[in-house]
C-alpha positions in Angstrom: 2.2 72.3 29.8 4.4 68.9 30.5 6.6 69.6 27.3 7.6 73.0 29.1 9.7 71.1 31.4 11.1 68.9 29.0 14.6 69.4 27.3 16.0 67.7 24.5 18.8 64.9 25.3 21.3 66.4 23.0 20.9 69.8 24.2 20.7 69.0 27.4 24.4 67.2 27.0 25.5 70.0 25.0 24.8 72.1 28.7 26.8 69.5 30.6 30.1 69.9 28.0 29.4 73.6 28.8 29.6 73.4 32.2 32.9 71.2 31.7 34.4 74.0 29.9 33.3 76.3 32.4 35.6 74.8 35.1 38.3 75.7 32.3 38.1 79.2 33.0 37.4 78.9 36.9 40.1 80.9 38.2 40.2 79.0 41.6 41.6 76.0 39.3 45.3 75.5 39.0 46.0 76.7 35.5 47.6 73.1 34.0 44.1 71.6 35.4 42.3 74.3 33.3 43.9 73.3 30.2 43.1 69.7 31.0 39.6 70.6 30.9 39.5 72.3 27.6 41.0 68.3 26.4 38.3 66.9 28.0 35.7 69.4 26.9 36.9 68.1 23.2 37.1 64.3 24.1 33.8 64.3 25.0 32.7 66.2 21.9 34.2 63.9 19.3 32.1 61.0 21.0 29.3 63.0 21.1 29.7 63.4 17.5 30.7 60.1 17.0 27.7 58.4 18.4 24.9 60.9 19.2 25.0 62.9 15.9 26.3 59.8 13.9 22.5 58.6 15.0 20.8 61.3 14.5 22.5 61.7 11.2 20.9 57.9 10.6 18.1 58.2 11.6 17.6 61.9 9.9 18.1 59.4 6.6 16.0 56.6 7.6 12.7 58.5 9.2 13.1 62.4 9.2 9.6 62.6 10.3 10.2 60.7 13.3 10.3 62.8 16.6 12.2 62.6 19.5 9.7 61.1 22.4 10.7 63.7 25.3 11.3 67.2 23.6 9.0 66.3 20.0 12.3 67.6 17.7 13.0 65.8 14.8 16.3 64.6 14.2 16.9 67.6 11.2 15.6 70.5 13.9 17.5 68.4 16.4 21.1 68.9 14.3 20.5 72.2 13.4 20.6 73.1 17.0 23.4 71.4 17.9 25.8 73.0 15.2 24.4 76.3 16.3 25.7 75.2 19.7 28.6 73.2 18.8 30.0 76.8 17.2 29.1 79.1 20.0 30.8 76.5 22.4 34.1 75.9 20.3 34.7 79.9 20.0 34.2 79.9 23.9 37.1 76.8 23.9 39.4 78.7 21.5 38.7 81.5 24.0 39.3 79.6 27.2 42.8 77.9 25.3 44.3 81.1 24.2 44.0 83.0 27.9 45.2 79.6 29.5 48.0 79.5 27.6 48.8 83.3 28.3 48.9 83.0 31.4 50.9 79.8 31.5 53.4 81.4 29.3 54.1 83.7 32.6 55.0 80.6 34.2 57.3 78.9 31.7 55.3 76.7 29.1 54.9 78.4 26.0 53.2 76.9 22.7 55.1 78.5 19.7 54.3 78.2 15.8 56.6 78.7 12.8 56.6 82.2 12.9 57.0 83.1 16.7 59.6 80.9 16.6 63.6 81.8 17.1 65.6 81.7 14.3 67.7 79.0 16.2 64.3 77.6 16.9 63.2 77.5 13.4 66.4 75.6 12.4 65.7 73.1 14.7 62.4 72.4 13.7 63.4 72.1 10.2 65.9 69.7 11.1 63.2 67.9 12.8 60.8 67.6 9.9 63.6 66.3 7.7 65.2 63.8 10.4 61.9 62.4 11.6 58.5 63.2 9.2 60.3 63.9 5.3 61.8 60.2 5.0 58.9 58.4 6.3 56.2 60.9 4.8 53.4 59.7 2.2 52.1 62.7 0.5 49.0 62.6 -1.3 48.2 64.2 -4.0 44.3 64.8 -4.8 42.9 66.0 -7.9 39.8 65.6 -10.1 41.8 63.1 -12.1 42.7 60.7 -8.8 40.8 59.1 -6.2 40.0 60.3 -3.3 42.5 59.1 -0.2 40.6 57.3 3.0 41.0 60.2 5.6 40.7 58.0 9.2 39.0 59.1 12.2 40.2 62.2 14.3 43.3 62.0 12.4 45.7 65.2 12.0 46.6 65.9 8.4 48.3 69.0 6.6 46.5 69.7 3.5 47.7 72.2 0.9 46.3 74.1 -2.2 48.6 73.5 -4.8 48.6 76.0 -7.8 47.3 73.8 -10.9 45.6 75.1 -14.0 43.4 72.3 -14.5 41.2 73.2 -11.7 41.5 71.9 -7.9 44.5 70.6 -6.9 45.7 69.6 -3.0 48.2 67.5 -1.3 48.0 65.9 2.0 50.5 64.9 4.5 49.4 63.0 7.6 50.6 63.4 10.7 51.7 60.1 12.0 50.3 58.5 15.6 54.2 57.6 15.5 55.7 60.9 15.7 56.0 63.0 19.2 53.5 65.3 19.3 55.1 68.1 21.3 58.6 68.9 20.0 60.6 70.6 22.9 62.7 73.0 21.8 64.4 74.3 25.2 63.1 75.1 28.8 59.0 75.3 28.8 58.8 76.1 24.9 57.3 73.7 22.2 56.1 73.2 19.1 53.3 70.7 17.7 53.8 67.7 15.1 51.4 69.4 13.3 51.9 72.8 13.1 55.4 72.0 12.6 54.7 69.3 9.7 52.3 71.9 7.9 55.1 74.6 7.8 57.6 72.4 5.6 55.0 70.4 4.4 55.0 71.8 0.9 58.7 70.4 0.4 57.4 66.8 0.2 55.5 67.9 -3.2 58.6 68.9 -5.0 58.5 72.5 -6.9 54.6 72.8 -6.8 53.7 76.3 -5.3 51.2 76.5 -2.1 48.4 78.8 -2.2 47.6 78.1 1.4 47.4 75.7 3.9 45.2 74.0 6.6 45.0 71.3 9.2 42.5 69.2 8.7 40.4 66.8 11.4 37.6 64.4 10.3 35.4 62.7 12.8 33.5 59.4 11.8 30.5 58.0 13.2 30.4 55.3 15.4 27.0 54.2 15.1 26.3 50.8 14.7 22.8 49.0 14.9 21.7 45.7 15.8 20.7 45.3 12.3 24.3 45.8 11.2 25.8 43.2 14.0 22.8 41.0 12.4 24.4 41.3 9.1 27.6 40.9 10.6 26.8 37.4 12.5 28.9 34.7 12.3 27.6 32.8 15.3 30.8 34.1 17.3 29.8 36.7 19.0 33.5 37.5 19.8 34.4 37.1 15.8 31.3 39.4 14.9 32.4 42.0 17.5 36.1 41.9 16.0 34.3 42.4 12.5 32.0 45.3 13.7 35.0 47.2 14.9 37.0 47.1 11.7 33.8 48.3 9.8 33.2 51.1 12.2 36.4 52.1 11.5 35.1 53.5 7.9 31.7 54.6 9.2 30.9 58.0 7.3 32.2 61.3 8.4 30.0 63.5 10.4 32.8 66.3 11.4 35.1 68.4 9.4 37.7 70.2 11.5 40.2 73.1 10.2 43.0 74.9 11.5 42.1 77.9 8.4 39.6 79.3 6.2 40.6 77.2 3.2 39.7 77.7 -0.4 36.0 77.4 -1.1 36.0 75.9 -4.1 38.6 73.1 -2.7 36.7 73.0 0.4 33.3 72.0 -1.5 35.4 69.4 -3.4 36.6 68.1 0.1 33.3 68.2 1.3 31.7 66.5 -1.7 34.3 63.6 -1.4 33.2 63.4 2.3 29.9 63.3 1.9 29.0 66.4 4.3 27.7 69.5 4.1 28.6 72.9 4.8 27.3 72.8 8.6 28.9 70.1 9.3 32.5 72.3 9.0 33.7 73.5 11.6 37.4 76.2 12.4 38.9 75.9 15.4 42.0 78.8 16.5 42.8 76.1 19.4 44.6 73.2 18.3 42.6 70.5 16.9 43.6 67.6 19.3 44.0 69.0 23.1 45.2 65.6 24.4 48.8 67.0 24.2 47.7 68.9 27.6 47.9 66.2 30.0 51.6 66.1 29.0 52.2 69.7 29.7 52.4 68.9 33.3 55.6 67.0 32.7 57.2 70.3 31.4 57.0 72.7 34.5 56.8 71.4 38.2 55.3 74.5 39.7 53.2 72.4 42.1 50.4 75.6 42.1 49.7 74.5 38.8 48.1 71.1 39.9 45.7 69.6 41.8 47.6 69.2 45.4 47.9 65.5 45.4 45.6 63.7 47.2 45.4 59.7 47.2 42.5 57.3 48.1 42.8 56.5 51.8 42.2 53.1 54.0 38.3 52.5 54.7 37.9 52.8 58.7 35.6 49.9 58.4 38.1 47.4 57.3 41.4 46.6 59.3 44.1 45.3 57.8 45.0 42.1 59.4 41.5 40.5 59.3 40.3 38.7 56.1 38.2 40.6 54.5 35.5 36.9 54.4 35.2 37.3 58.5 34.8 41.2 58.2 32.4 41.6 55.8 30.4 38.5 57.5 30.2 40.7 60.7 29.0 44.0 59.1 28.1 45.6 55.6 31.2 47.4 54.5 30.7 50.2 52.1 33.6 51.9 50.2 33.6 55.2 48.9 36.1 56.1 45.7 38.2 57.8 45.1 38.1 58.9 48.9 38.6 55.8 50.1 40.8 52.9 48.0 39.5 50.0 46.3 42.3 47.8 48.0 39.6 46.0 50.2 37.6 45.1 47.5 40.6 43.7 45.1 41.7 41.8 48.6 38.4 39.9 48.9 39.1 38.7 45.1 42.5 38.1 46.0 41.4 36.2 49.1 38.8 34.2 47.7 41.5 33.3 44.6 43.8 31.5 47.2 41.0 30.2 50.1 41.0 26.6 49.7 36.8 27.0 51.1 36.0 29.3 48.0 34.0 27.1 45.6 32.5 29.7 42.3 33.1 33.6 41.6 30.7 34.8 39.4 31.4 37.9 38.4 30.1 40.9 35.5 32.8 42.7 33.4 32.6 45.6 31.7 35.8 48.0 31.7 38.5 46.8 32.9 42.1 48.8 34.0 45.0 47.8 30.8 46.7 46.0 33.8 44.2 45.0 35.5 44.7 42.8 39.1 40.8 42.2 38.7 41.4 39.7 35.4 45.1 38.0 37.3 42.9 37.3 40.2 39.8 35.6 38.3 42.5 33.9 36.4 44.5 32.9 39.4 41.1 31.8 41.0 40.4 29.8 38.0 44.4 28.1 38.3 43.4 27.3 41.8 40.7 24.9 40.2 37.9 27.2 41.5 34.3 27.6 39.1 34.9 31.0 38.1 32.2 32.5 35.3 33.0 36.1 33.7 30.2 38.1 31.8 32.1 39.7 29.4 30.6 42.9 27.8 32.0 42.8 24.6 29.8 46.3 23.7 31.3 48.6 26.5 31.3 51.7 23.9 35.0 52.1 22.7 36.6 49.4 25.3 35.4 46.4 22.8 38.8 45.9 21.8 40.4 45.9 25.2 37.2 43.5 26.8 38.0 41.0 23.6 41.5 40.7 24.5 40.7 40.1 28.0 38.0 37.6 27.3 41.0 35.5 25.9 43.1 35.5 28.4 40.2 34.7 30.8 39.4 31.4 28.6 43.2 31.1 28.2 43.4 30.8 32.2 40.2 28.7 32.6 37.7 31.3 33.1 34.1 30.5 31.7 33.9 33.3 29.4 30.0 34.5 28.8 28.5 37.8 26.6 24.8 37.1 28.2 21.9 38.2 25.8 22.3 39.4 22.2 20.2 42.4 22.3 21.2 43.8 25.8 24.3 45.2 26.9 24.4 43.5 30.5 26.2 47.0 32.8 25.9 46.0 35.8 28.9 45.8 38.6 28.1 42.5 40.5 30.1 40.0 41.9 28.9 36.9 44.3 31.2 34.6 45.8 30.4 30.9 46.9 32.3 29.5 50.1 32.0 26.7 52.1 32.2 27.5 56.1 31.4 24.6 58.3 29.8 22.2 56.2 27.1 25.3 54.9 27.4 27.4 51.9 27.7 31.0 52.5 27.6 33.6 50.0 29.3 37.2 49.9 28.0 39.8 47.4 29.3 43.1 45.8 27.2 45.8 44.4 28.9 48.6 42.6 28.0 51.8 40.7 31.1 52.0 39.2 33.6 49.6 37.1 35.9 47.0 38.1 38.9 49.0 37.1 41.6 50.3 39.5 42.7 53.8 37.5 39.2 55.1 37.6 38.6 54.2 41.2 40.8 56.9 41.4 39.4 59.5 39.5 35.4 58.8 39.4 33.0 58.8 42.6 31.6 55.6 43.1 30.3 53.6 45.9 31.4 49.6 46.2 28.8 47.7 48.8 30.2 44.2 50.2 27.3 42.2 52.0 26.4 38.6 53.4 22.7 39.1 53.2 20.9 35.9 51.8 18.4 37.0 50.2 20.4 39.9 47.8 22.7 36.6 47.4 19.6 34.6 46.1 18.7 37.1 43.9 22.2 37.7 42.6 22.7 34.1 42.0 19.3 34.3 39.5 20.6 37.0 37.8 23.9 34.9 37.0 21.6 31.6 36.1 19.7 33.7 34.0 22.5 35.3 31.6 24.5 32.1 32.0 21.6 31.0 30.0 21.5 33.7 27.1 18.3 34.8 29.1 17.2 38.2 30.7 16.8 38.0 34.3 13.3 38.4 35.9 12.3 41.0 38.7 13.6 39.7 41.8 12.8 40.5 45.4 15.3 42.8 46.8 17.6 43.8 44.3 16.1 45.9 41.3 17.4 44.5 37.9 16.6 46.3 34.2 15.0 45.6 32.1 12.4 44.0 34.0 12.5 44.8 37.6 13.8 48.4 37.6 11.5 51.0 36.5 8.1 49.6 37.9 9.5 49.8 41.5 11.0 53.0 41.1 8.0 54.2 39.9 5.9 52.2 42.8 8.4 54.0 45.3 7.8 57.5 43.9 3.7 56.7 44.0 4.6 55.7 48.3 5.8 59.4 48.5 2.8 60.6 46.9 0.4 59.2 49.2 2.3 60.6 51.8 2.0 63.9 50.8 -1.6 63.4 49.9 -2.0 63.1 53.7 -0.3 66.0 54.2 2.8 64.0 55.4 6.4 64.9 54.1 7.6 63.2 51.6 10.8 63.2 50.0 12.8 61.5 47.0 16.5 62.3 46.4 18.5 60.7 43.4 21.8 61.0 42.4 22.5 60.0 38.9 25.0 60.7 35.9 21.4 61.2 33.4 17.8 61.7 34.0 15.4 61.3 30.5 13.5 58.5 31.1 10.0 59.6 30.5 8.3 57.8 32.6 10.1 58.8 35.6 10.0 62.3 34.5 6.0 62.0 34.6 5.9 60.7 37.7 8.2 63.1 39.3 6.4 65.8 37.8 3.0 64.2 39.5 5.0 63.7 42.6 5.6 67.8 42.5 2.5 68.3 42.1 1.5 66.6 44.8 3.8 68.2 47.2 7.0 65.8 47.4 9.7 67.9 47.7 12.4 66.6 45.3 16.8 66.9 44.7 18.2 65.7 41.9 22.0 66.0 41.9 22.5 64.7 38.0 26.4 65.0 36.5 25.5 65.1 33.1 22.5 64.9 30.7 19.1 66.0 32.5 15.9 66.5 30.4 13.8 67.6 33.9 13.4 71.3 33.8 13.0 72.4 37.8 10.6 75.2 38.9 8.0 75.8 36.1 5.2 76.9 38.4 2.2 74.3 38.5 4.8 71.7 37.3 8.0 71.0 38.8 8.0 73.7 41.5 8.7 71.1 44.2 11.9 69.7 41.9 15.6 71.2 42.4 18.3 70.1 40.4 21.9 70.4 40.3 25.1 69.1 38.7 28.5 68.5 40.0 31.6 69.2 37.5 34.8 69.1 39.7 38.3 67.4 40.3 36.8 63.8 40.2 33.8 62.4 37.7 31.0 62.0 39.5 29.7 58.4 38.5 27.8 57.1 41.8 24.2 56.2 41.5 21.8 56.4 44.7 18.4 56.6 44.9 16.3 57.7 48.1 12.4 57.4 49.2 11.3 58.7 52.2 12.4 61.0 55.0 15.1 59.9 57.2 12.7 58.1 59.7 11.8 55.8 57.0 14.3 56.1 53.9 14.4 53.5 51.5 18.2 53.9 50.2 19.3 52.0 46.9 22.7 52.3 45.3 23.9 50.5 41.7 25.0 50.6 37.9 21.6 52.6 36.8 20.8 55.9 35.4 17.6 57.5 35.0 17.6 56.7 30.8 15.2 54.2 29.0 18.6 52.7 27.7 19.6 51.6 31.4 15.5 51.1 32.9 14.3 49.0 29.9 17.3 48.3 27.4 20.3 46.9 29.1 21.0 44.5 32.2 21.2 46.9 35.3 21.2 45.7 39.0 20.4 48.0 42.1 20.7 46.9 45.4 18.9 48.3 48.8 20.9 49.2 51.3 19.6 47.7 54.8 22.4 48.8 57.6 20.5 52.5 58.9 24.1 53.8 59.5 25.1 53.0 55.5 21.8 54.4 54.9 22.3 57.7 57.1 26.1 58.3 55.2 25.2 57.9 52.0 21.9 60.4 53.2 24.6 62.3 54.9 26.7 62.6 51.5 24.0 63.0 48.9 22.7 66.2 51.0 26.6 67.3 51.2 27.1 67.5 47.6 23.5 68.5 46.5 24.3 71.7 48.7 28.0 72.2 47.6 28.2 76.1 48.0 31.0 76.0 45.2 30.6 73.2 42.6 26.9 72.1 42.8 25.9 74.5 39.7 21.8 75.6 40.0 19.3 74.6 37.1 16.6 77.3 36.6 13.8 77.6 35.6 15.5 78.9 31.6 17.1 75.1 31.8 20.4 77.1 32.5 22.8 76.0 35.1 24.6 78.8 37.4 27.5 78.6 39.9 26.3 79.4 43.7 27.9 82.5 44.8 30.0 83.7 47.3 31.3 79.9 48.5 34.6 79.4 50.1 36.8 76.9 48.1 37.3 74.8 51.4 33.8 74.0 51.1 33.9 72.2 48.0 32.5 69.0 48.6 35.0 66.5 46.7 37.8 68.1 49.2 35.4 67.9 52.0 34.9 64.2 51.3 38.6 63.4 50.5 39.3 65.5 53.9 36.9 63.4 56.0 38.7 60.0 54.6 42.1 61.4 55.4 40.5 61.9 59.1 39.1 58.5 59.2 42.4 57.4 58.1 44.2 59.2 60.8 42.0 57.8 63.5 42.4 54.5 62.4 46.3 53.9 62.2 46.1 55.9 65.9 43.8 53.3 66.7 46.0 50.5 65.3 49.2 51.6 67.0 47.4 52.7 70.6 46.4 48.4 70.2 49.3 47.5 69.2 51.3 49.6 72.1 49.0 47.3 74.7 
């Protein structure tokens, strides 16, 4: 009966880019922040591609037998359902792109092609081509007769069928990162690079005569094993990590994208040179990069377009003209993005750079803001003479290029530089700080669910947690001996750390509410994660229904916990939040308010955050931290707009009839502003006195 309320991982994500999408035809969105979700609807499909089918792909090669653990699939039956998705979902985007763009076209901003160009129009974009793409251009022939060109990874290239009577012929022109992608071409009206570059393209292969014409889009995997950084080693792990990245570059292709039915016999060629198959092809009538939407925002200013501006406001725990060392000794401060700013947080590390009593910073790294004031105030710490140690993730998925520059300017500023174990990627957000106050050491922590990076504490949900309690110090301070020395920390006493010291206490803590309701007491566990398929968690919540706990789970994205199957998981309610902001935070609650346990940290509900990487949780002990982050988790899980339902049919489904206002990212940002408010009143009424 168990498998019944088990969904497959894939699948399950497959739901959650569905639900994205869905906010792209929410008419109660501005229309420029619809088409920014049909972008972000394809960015998170090429990495989806990139690494989820890229392994399944490998491992459909290596073990095709071998089942996936939660929904028994194996990996062939697995792919097979996600191209049969993957094509319903991209007809509902080219859907979704096409009305967007109708409607916007009302309002200015109009996407034109060759054809619905103006004649004036027309000239100017041949102009264009021959000023900008013809003198720079490297057309490609391809034939039976040469070899096959290296087509790189979500690249944008014309490709033509060229008449030849020996058989298949094509040339390709890329599109180059270097040209503009949207060619104005007066008021709100533009043309793309590439539909632009395929009209004229046939005039860089002299007097050859087209058949027809396509864009073309390849996505390469980006799944690399431990076996393959093995093979890689050099015995610098920075070195090896600089090497993996250049041979994932050439990984095999595991997407073909077109603009246009193409030829078939040229298209099998093209497929046998890529080393796909047929359902691995896939057309698309919405352009095949959507990134070009965020810039449409900087072509009209019709402010009912956009989000109305909001901007993270001042905590109304933390004044201003305090240091933020005596403030957080006196109470637990607790910040809320992108509600609240992150400026208290970057002040402590600003603080303790220039605070002569400030002996070590220890710190864990894992993506980091391109100009970031996290890295200038480590590195200024480090100038001051202070012992400052930086775990570096060098694996952060897609940042490893960004995290290997910044490891050398840390060294280059003094910084001890460490990667912590080979095998496990250490994702945790913790930071202790060493100072010396009267002859005694005292020690200030930060927990965090979210990164160290200024731009997304502006865009994701996540909760920052400053404390002086000793003993979450203590056991901070092992977790840093322990990766200082290439070692995996052990289960410590009040924080919960992966891969160790994480999953046995969250199961313990389920197993509490269960006796509870054994006795015919209530019981309650509320978690609020981005993914929920850890198995064993997913048993023991299904026990824990059975037994009578009731049960929320607000979960963004991937959730492999099907609620309401009678007998099962009738005690279990899920949700998901898609809206304005990414919502990243991670909380975990035991009890009933009376007696809540309340956790908050870097850890999903996934075996590759419970038992394969370095994860750190820490309890929350101040009752009124406890009660708001209660307070917020109940807020959200019963948004009457956003917080879509999960059925018993593993669909999702917007609540009904909810008034906009009560959305519960503007509720949130609305309550900051009002704590805000109260506190500059506060400030000046002083100040007045």
């Amino acid at each position: 009966m168990k498998r019944e309320c088990f969904e497959n991982r894939e699948l399950s994500w497959l739901r959650f880019n569905q639900r994205v999408l869905e906010e792209a035809t929410t008419v109660s969105n501005p229309l420029l922040e619809r088409l920014c979700f049909t972008a972000i609807f394809q960015s998170n499909l090429d990495e989806f591609f990139r690494v989820r089918v890229g392994n399944l792909l490998r491992k459909q090669a290596e073990d095709p037998k071998k089942k996936d653990s939660v929904s028994k699939m194996k990996p062939q039956a697995q792919l097979r359902a996600i191209y049969e998705q993957v094509r319903a979902l991209s007809s509902a985007r080219d859907a979704a792109f096409h009305e967007i763009m109708d409607l916007l076209r009302s309002e200015g901003l109009e996407q034109v092609t060759i054809h619905t160009a103006t004649p004036a129009e027309q000239t100017l974009i041949a102009d264009w081509f021959k000023r900008e793409i013809r003198p720079v251009s490297m057309p490609v022939i391809v034939d039976k007769g040469k070899p096959f060109p290296f087509l790189r990874d979500r690249a944008l290239y014309a490709v033509l069928r060229l008449v030849s009577k020996s058989g298949i012929r094509m040339g390709i022109l890329p599109v180059s990162d270097q040209c503009q992608r949207m060619i104005r071409l007066g008021g709100g009206r533009f043309i793309l690079a590439e539909d632009a570059i395929l009209a004229f393209a046939h005039t860089a292969f002299g007097n050859s005569r087209v058949i027809d014409r396509t864009i073309l889009r390849v996505t390469r995997s980006a799944s690399i094993t431990p076996e393959d950084i093995g093979a890689l080693k050099t015995g610098d792990r920075r070195a090896d990590m600089e090497m993996m990245l250049a041979e994932r570059n050439r990984l095999p292709v595991v997407r073909v994208e077109l603009s246009e039915p193409f030829y078939q016999p040229a298209l099998d060629y093209l497929m046998k040179q890529l080393e796909i198959k047929s359902d691995q092809v896939f057309y698309a009538k919405a352009p095949l990069d959507l990134s070009f939407a965020y810039e449409c925002k900087n072509l009209i200013s019709n402010p009912k377009l956009q989000y109305t501006r909001m901007v993270p406001q001042r905590s109304d725990m933390v004044t201003e003209h305090r240091a933020m060392f005596s403030q957080i000794r006196k109470h637990d401060i607790l910040l809320s993005y992108p509600y609240e700013s992150i400026r208290p947080f970057l002040r402590l590390l600003d603080e303790a750079a220039d605070d002569p009593a400030v002996q070590r910073i220890q710190i864990t790294l894992y993506r980091m803001a391109r100009d970031s004031r996290v890295i200038a105030a480590l590195c200024e710490a480090a100038g001051h003479g202070k012992e400052v140690t930086a775990l570096t993730e060098l694996r952060a998925r897609f940042d490893e290029q960004g995290n290997i520059e910044w490891s050398k300017a840390l060294e280059r500023a003094g910084v001890h530089v460490i990667y912590g174990p080979e095998e496990y990627k250490v994702h945790s957000k913790l930071l202790l700080i060493e100072r010396k106050n009267r002859g005694k050491t005292e020690y200030f922590t930060q927990i965090g669910t979210g990164n160290y990076n200024e731009k997304t504490a502006a865009l994701y949900t996540d909760y920052c947690l400053m404390t002086t309690d000793r003993q979450i110090a203590e056991d901070a301070g092992n977790v840093f001996a322990a990766l200082k020395e290439n070692r995996l920390p052990e289960a410590q006493q009040d924080l919960l750390v992966a891969p160790f010291g994480l999953l046995n206490p969250v199961l313990d803590m389920i197993d509490t509410e269960i006796a509870y309701a054994q006795e015919g007491k209530d019981a309650y566990i509320g978690l609020r994660v981005n993914g929920l398929c850890d198995k064993k968690i997913m048993e023991k919540l299904i026990e824990a229904s059975c037994a009578g706990v009731k049960i929320e789970l607000l979960v963004r994205s991937v959730c492999c916990l099907i609620p309401d199957v009678p007998h099962e998981t009738e005690h279990i309610a899920v949700r998901s939040i898609v809206g304005r902001y990414l919502e990243h935070g991670r909380v975990y609650i035991f009890g009933t308010p009376d007696r809540m346990r309340v956790y908050l940290g870097s850890a999903d509900m996934m075996p590759r955050n419970t038992v394969k990487r370095v994860e750190v949780c820490a309890p929350v002990k101040d009752d009124a931290l406890k009660q708001r982050l209660y307070d917020e988790f109940k807020l959200q899980f019963n948004d009457p707009v956003k917080a879509r339902i999960r059925t018993s049919d593993g669909e999702y489904h917007l609540p009904e009839g909810g008034n906009p206002a009560d959305n519960s990212q503007e509720v949130l940002h609305r309550a900051a502003y009002e704590r805000a408010s109260k506190l500059i009143q506060l400030e000046n009424e002083d100040s007045a006195s």
